[in-house]
SEFI-706627 format. One record per atom (N, C-alpha, C, O): x negated, y, z. Coordinates in steps of 0.2 Angstrom, whole numbers, plus 5000, padded with zeros to 4 digits. Atoms other than C-alpha are relative to their C-alpha. Example, Ala and Ser with C-alpha at 12.3 -4.5 7.8 and 13.67 -1.06 7.14 Angstrom:
# SEFI-706627
499649945000
493849785039
499650065000
499150055003
500449944999
493249955036
500450055003
500150115004
END
This chain:
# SEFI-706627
500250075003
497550375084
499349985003
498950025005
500750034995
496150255092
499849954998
500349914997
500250065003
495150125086
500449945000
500649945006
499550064999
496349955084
499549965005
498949975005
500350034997
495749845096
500449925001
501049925003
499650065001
496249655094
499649945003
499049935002
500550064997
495549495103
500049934993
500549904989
500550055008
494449365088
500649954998
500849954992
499550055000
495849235093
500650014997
501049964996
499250015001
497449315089
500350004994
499950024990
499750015006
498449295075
500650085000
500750125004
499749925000
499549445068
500649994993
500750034988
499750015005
500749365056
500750005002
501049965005
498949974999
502649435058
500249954993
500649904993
499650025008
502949375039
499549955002
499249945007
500450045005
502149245029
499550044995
499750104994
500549975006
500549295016
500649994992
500550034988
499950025006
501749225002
500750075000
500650114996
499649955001
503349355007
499550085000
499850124997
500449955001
501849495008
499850004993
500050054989
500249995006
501249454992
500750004993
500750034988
499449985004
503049434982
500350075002
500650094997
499949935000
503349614989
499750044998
500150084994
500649995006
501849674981
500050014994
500050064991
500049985006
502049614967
500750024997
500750044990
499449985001
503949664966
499950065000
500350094995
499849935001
503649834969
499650034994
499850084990
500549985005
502049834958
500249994993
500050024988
499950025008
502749764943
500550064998
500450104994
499549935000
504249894946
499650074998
499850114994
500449925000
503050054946
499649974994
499750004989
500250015007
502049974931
500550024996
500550074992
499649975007
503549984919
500250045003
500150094999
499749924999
504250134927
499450044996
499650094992
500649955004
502450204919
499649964994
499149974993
500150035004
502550084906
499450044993
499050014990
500349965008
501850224890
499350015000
498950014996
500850015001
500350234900
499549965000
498949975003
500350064997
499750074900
499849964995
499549914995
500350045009
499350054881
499349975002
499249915004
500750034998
497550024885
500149955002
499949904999
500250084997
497749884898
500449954996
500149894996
499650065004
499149784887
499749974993
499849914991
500450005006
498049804871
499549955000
499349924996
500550094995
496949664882
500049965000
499649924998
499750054998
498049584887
501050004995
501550034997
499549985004
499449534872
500549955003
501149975004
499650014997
500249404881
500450035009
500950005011
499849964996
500549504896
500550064999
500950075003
499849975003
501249634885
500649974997
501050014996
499450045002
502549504878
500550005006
501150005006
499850044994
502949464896
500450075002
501050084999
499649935002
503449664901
500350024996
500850064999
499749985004
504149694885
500749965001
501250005001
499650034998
505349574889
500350015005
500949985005
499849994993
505649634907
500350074999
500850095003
499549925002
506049824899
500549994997
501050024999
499450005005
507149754887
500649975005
501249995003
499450024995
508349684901
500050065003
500550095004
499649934996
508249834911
500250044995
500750074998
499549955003
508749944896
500449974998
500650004993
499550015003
510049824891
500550025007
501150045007
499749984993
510549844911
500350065001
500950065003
500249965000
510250034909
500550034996
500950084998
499549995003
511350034895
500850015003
501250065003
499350014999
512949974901
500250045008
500850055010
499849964996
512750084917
500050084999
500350125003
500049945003
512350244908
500450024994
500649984990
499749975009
513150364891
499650004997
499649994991
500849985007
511350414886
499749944998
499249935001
500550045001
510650284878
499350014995
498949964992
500549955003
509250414870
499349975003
499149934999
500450034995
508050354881
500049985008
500549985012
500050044994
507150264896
499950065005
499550105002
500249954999
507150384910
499449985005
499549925008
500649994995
505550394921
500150025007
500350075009
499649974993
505750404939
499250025004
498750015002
500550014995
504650434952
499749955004
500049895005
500150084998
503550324962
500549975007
500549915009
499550014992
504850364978
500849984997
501349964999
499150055002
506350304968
500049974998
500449934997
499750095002
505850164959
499849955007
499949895007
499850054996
505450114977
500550005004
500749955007
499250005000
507050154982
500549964994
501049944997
499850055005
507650054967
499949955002
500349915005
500150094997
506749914971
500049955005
500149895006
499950054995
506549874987
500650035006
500750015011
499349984994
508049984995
499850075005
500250115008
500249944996
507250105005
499350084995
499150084989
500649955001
505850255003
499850035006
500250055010
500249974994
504650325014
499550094997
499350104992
500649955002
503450495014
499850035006
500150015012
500249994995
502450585026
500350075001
500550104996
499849954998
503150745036
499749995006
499449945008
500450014990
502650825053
500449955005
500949935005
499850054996
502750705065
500750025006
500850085007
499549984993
504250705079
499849995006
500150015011
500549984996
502950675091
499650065002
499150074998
500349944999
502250845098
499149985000
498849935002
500850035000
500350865094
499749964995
499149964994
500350065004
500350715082
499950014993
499649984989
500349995007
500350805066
500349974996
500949994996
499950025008
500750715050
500549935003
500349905008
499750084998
501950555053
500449994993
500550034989
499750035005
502950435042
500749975001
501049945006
499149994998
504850445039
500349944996
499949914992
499550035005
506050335031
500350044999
500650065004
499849945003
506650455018
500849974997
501350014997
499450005002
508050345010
500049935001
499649895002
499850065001
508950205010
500049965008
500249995013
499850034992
508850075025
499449924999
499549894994
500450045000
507449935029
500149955005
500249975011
499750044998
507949775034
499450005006
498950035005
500450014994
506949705052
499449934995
499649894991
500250045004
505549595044
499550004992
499349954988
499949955007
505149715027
499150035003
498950075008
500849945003
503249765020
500350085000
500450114995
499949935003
503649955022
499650044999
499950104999
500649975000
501850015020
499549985001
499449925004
500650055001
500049985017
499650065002
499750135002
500449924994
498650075028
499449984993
499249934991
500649995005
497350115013
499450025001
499550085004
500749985000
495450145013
499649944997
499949894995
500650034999
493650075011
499849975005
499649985010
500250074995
493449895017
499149995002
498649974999
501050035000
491749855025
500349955005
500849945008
499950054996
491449705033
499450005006
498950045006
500649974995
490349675049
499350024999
498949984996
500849974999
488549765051
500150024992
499750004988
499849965008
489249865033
499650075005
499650085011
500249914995
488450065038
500850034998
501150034993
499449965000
489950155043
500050055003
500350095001
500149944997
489250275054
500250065000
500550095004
500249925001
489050435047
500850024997
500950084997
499349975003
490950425039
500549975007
501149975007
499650034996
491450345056
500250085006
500750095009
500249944998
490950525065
500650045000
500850074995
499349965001
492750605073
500449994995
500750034993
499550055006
493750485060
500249955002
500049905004
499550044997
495450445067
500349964997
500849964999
499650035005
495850335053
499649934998
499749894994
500350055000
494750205056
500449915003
500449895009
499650074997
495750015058
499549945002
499049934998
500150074997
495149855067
500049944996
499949915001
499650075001
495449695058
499849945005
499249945007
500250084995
495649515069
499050004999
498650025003
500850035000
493849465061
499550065002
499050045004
500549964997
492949635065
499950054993
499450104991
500349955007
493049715047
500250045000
500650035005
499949934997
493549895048
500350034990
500150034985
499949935006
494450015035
500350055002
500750065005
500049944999
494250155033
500550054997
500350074991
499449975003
495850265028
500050075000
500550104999
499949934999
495350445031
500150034991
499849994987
499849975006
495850535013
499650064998
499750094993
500349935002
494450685016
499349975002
499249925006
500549994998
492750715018
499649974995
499549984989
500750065004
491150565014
500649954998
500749934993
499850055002
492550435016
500450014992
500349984987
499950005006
493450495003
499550004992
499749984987
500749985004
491750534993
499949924998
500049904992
500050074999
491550354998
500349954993
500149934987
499750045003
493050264992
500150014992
500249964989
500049985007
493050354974
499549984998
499749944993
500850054999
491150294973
500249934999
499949904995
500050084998
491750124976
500549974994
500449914991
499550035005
493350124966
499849994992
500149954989
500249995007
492450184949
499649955000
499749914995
500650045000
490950074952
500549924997
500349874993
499650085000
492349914951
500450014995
500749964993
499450005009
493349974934
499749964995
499149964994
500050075006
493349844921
500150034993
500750014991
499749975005
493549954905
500450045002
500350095005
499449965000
495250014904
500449955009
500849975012
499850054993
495549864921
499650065004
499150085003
500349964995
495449994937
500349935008
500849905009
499850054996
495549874952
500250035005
500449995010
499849984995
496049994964
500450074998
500550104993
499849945002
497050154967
499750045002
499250035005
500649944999
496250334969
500650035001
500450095000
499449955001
498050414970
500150015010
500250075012
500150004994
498050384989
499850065003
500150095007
500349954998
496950514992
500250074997
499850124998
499749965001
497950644984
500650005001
500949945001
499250004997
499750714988
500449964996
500949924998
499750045005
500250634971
499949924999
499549894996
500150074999
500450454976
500249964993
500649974989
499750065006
500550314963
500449935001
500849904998
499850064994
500850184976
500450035006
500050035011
499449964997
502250274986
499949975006
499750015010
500350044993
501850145002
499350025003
499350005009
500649984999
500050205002
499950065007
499450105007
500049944994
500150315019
500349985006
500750015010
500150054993
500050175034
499650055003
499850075008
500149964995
498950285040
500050045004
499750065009
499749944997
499750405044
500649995004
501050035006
499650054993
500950295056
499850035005
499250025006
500149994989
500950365075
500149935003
500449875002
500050054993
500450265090
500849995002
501150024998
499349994998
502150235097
499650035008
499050035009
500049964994
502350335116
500849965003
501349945000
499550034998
503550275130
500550044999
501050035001
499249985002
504850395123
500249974993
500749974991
499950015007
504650315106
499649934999
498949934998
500450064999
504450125105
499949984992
500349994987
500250035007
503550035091
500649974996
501049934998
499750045004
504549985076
499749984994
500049984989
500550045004
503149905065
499449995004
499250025010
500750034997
501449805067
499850014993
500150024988
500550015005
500049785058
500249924999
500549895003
500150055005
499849635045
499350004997
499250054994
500549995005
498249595037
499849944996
499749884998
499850045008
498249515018
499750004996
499650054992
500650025004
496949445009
500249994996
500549934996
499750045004
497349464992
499749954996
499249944999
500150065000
497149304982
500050024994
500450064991
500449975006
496049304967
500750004994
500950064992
499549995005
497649264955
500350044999
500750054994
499549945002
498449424958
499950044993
499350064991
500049985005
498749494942
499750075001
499850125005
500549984999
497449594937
500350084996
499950134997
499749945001
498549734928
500450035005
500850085003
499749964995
499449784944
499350025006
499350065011
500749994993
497649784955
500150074999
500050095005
500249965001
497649964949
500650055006
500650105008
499549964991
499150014965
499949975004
500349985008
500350014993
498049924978
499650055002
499250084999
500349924997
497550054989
499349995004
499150035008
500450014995
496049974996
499449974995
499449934991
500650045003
494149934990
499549975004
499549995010
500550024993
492749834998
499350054998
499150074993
500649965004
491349944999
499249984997
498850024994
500650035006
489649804993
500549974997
501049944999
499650055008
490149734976
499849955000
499349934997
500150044999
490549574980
500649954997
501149945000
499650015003
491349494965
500449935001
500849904997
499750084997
491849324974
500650035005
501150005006
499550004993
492849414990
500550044997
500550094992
499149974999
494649454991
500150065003
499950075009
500049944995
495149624996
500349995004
500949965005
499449994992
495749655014
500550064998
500450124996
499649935000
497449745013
500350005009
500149955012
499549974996
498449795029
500750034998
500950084995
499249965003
500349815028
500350005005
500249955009
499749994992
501449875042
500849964998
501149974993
499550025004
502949775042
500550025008
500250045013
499749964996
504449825052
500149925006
500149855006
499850054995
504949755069
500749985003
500849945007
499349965001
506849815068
500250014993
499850024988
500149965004
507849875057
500050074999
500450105003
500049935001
507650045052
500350054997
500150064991
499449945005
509050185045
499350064998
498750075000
500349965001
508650335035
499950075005
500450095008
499949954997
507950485043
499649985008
499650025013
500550014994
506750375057
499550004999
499449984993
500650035002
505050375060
499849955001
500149915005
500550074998
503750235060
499450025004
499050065003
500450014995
502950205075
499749945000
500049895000
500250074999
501550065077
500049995007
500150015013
500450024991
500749975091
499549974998
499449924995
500650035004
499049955088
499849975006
499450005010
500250054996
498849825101
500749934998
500649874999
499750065002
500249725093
499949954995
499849954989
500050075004
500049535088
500149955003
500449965008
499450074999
500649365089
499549955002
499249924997
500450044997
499649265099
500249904998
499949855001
END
């Protein structure tokens, strides 16, 4: 893995911001009711919000019903099947099938169409002349953006020290604007692990690029807490930068995701 490197002028939009951000919230709304019981605090907030959900459970278990005998309860899934539920595929990290490269990122199930969000590179956003130094020190997890802003996605050491720091600092009460699950094997946001995408190699050609997704203040502010990314000065006017790899092909299950950190769209 090596610094990204991108020229100021190029553009890097495979999708639209509008199919990134309807993905987002598709999956995010999915994995909120899926952990609907723990979310009393945030809906107690927010009661028209909690009308809205309430209403989106109650169609899934009448759904739920007519495909099941149990109707005892809602069953709880995990964060890798309800995105296999929702958006058709799941991915997770395993040793890479590249020799040497350590950790890589599989499609586990399902099948991702050419054109598909299938992951978000997570970390601690700075922006230019931010101190990165001392967390940038033999940290191959460091990304590029077009404008020059940098996130930092390593999961150990100061950064991780870092982005915990950063993420508590930005909690609104029971409102967490960011995720901290990232950084442990127990993802909460099952796409969370762009960083651990290999380079592609000439035996093994890229099938995703980067994407980079500023979200846009409206995003609903009970789902902020599965964005895997914080800015590191608390700057309560800027939009966080996400990164999202989308495919460049379609992909079956049982391949890895390889990038091209030099791929964008001029």
């Amino acid at each position: 893995r090596t610094l990204r490197y991108v020229p100021e002028s190029s553009q890097d939009k495979i999708i639209s911001d509008e199919d990134v951000f309807e993905t987002l919230l598709k999956i995010f709304k999915a994995l909120f009711i899926n952990d609907f019981s723990r979310q009393a605090h945030i809906l107690a907030l927010l009661p028209e919000i909690k009308c809205k959900y309430l209403e989106l459970l109650t169609v899934e278990q009448k759904q739920s019903k007519v495909n099941s005998c149990n109707h005892q309860s809602r069953p709880v899934f995990s964060p890798e099947e309800v995105l296999l539920n929702t958006l058709g595929f799941s991915i997770a990290r395993d040793r890479s099938s590249l020799v040497s490269a350590g950790t890589g990122v599989f499609v586990t199930g399902g099948f991702v169409p050419k054109g598909t969000v299938v992951s978000m590179y997570p970390g601690t956003v700075y922006r230019k002349h931010e101190p990165i130094f001392f967390q940038s020190l033999g940290n191959p997890f460091i990304f590029r953006c077009i404008d020059g802003v940098l996130i930092d996605g390593n999961d150990k050491g100061l950064s991780k020290s870092v982005y915990r720091s950063c993420s508590r600092r930005d909690q609104l009460g029971p409102f967490q604007m960011s995720d901290e699950s990232w950084l442990t094997a127990a993802l909460q946001n099952p796409l969370a692990v762009g960083q651990y995408v290999n380079n592609c190699s000439h035996e093994k050609a890229a099938n995703v690029c980067y994407q980079e997704f500023d979200v846009p203040g409206y995003f609903p502010v009970e789902l902020k807490q599965y964005l895997p990314n914080i800015v590191y000065s608390h700057d309560i006017e800027s939009h966080p930068r996400c990164v999202v790899l989308v495919t460049l092909r379609d992909i079956k299950q049982g391949e890895e995701l390889f990038s091209n950190y030099y791929t964008v769209v001029s």
